[in-house]
N, C-alpha and C positions, 0 to 999 in steps of 0.2 A: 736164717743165718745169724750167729752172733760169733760178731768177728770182736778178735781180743784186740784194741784200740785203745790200751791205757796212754797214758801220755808217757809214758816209758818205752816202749815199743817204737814210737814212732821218732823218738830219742836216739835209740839204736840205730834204726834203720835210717835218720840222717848222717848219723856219724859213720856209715858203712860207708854213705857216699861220700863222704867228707874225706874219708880215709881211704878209697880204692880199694879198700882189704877190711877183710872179718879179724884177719888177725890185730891189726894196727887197730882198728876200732876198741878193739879188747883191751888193747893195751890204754886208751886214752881213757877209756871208760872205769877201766881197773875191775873189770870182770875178765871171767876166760871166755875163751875162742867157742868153745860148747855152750856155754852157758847164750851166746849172741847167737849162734846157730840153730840153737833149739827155737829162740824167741822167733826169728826168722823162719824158719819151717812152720812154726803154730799161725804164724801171719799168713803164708802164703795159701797152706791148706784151709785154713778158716775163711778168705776168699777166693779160691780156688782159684787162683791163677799165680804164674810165675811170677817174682819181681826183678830178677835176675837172671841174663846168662851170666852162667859159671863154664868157666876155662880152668885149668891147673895155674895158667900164669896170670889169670885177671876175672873181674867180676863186672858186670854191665847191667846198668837199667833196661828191664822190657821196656817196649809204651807201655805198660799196666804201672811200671813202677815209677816211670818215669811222671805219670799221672799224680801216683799216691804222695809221691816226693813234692811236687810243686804244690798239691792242697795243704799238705804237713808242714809245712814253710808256716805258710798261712793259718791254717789252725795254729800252731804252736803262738806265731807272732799273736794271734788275738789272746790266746789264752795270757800269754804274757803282760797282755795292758791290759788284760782286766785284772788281773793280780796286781799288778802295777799303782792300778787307777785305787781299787778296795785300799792297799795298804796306806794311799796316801789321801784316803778318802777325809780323814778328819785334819789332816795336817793344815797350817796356818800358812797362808800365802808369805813367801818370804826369796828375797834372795835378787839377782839380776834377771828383768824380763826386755827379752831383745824384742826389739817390734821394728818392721818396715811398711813402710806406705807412700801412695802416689805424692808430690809436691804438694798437687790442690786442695787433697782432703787433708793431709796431713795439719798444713799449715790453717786452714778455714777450722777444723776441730779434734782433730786427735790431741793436741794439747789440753784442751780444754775436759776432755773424756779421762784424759788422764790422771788429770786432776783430781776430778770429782771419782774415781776407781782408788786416788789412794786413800783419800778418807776411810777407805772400808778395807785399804790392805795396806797401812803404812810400812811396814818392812819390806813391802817391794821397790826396788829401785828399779827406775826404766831408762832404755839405751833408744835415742831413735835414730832412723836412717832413711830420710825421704831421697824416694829416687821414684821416676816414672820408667825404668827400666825393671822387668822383673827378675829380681835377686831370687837366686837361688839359695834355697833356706840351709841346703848341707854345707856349702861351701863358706858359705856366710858365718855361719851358727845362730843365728836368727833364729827366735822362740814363734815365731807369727808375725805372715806379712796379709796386711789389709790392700786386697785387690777388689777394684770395678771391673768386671768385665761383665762378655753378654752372656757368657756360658760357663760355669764352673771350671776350672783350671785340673788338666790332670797330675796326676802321679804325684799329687798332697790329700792330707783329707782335708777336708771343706767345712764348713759352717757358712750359711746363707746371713748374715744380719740383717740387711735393708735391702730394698727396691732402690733403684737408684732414675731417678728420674727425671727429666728435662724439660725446658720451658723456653719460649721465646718472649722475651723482653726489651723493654728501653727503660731509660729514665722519664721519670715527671716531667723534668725541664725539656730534655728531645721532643717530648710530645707535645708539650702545651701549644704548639705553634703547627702541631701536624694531624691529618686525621687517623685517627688506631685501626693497625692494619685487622681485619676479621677475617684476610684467607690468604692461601699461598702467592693468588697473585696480587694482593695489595700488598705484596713485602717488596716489589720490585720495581713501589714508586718512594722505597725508603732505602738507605744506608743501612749496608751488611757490615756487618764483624764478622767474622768465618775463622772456624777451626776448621782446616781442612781434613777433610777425613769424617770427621764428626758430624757438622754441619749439616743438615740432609740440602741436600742442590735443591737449588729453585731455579727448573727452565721458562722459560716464554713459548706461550701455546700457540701466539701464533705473528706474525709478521709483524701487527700493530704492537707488540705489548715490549716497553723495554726491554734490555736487557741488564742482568743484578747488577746493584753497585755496588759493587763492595771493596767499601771505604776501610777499613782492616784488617788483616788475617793475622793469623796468629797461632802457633802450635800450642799455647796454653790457657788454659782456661782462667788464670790469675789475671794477664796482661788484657783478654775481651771483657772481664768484670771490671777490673780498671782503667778498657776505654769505655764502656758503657755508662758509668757512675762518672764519666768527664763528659755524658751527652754525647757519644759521637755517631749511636743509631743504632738500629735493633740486632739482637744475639740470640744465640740458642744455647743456653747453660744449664748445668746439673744444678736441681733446687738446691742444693749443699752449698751452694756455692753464692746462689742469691735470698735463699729464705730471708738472714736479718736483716738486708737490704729493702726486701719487699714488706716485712713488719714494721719499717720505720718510713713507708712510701716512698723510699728513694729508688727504686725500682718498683715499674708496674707488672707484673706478667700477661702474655697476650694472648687470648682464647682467639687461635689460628685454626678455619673450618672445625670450628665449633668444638675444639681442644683444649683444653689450657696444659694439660702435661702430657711426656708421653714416656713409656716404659722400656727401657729398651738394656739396661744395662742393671747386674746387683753388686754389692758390696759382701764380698767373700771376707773371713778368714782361715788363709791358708795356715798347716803344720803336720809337723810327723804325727804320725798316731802315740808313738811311744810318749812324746813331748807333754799328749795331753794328759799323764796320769799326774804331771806336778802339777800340784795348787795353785803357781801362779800365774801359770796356762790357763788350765780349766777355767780361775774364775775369773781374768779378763774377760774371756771370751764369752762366758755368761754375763757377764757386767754388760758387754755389749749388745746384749742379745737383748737383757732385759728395757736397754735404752733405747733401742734401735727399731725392735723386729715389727711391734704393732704401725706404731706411724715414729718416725723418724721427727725430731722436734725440731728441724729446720722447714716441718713443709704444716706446721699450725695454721699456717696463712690461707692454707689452698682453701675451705669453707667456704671462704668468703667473698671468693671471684669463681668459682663455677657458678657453670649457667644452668 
């Protein structure tokens, strides 16, 4: 079979649906009524199936067409961002780039990333918008929002940057006066910080064994870095948030049943497909990928405390 599937054809045949009628379609298109008829007839006989009931007074999708219509969306939309993406393939990054991100990373190194991204794009100007709520990017108009999460986010396309990673830790000073806990149950003869939610629970196996103390909670990961770094006892934190901490030994990170980090969360960015054919989409989001993707330069440190 070779079905006629120019990108014209399936042009038409949106706008039949768009319009309820062969005739109105003719008219928006600025062809005649015969001329979208015939296109129609060579379509349906070249797959051999209907794509419409036809009535005198209305015209309706089969399921066959109703099929061909929702892939043609889709084909069309790609087709369009890669024309999109080519044309603006050599253009210079320039112009307002909206970006949103969690409070903790934003504030810990999105500035700093930004930074060092305009050196290589000065004509981009950036908007940012830290919130730990997820913004919706249509409503917003936001160019790309940077989300942790455990699983990809639907109904945006994606880009993977980093692993995002976690560690339990204290400070130098909490410790010096304490022995370092090596497994789940020697955390529960120390002072918890806890993000609830986050946190993994540590229960008591059995009658004998405490139960946690936990001397802080706290729904941000800012306020448990900054009771930690005041000494006030051991956390479970994303390295992004303690790496410089721990390169300057003001935080130790603690190999817990024979762990030192654990993997459970990435650093996405989200955007419309369309978004990504401007320049100063595209190359952020490469700029991060190229900084990010191999080993993230908050976690330089790990080398040198695995066991």
């Amino acid at each position: 079979m070779n079905p006629y599937f120019s990108i014209k054809n399936l042009e038409i045949l949106l706008k039949i649906v768009e319009c309820e009628s062969i005739s109105e379609a003719a008219r928006k298109l600025n062809i005649s009524p015969s001329s979208i008829s015939k296109s129609l007839a060579h379509l349906e006989r070249e797959l051999g199936v209907s794509l419409f009931h036809r009535t005198t007074r209305s015209i309706k999708l089969t399921e066959a067409g109703e099929y061909l219509v929702k892939q043609s969306y889709a084909l069309l939309n790609s087709f369009e961002e890669v024309l999109n993406t080519t044309a603006n393939y050599d253009k210079r990054p320039r112009g307002e780039l909206k970006l949103t991100c969690s409070i903790a990373f934003g504030y810990s190194h999105l500035i700093s990333l930004i930074s060092e991204y305009k050196t290589i794009a000065p004509d981009v100007d950036v908007s940012v918008f830290l919130s730990d709520d997820f913004v919706n990017l249509n409503a917003s108009n936001i160019d790309i929002a940077l989300r942790i999460a455990s699983t990809p986010p639907l109904n945006y396309a994606t880009r993977k940057l980093a692993d995002i990673r976690w560690a339990y830790c204290a400070s130098k000073e909490y410790l010096s006066d304490k022995p370092y806990p090596k497994t789940s149950k020697d955390l529960l003869m120390h002072s918890l910080l806890v993000y609830p939610g986050l946190t993994p629970e540590i229960k008591s196996d059995s009658n004998d064994c405490p139960s946690p103390h936990v001397s802080i909670q706290a729904n941000s990961g800012l306020v448990l870095l900054k009771s930690v770094l005041e000494h006030q006892g051991v956390t479970y934190l994303p390295t992004y948030l303690i790496g410089e901490y721990i390169e300057k030994d003001d935080i130790i990170p603690l190999t817990i049943d024979d762990k030192l980090t654990y993997t459970t969360h990435a650093l996405y960015a989200l955007y419309f497909p369309s978004k990504y054919a401007n320049a100063k989409v595209r190359s952020f989001i490469d700029f991060l990928i190229s900084k990010l993707a191999q080993q993230p330069y908050w976690e330089k440190w790990e080398n040198r405390f695995k066991v």
